[in-house]
N, C-alpha and C positions, 0 to 999 in steps of 0.2 A: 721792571724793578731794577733797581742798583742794586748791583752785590758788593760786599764789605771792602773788597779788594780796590773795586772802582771808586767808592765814596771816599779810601783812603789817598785813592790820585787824585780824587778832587779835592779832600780836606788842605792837603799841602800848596797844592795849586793856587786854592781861594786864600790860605794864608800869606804865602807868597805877593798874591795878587794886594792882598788889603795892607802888607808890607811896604808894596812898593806905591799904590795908587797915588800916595798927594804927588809923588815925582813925574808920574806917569799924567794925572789928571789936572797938574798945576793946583792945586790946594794944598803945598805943603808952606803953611803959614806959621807954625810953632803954635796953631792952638786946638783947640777939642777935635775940630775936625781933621785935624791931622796926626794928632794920637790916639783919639780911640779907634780909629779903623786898624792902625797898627797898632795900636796892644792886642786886639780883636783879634788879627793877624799870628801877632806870637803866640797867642793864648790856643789856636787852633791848631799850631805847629806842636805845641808843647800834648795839647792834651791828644794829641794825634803820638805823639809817639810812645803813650803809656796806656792808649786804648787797645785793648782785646781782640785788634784785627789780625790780619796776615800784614802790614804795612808798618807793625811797633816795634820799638825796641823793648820796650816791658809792658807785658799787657797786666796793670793791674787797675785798670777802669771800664768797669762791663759795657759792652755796647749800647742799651739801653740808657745810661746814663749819658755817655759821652753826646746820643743821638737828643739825649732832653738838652743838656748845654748846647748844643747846635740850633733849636727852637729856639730859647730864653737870649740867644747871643746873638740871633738874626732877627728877630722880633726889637730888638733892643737896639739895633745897628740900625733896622731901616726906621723907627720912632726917633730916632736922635737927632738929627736936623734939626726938630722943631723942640724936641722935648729939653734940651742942651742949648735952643737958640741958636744956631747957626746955619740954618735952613738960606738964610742970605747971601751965604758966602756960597754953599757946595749942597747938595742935596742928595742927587740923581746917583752916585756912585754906591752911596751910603744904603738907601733904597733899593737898586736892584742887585746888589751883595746879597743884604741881607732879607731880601725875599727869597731872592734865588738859594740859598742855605735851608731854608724853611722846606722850599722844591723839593733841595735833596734828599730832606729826612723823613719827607712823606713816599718818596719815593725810595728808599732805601731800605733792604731786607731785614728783620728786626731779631734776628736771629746769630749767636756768636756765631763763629767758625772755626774760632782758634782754640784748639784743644790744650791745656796747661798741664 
């Protein structure tokens, strides 16, 4: 199992990562496929630092929640390719992000930590 503390080094890492991917994976064209992995990205940073771990700045989003947006947001990242049409240009990146996201919330402790 992940504990809160770990998921929070990964949530920034994976934000990081789907920030910087079209640079790193060469798909950064100006279109879907190169902005929703980075808004993906921001949107994991941001609600990363207002989730109820040991890793936030203000914990006012319960872990259970922030762990449902990680489902609906990796289920949606790796459907996109095809669901968006862009499956032709870039795919594979998209895919095993957002599986691997999925990974972490099944394997992640479901329980706060951080006492307020």
């Amino acid at each position: 199992m992940i504990d809160t503390r770990t998921h929070g080094i990964i949530d920034y890492l994976t934000g990081a990562l789907l920030i910087l991917a079209p640079y790193i994976f060469g798909f950064a064209t100006g279109g879907v496929e190169q902005w929703l992995p980075q808004l993906i990205g921001v949107a994991i940073i941001v609600m990363s630092l207002m989730t109820s771990y040991e890793l936030s700045l203000a914990k006012v989003i319960p872990l259970n929640v922030h762990l449902g947006v990680d489902v609906v947001s990796g289920i949606f990242l790796a459907v996109s390719p095809w669901l968006l049409g862009y499956a032709h240009v870039i795919w594979w990146p998209h895919v095993l992000v957002g599986i691997l996201e999925v990974v972490v919330v099944v394997l992640t402790k479901r329980t706060d930590t951080v006492r307020h």
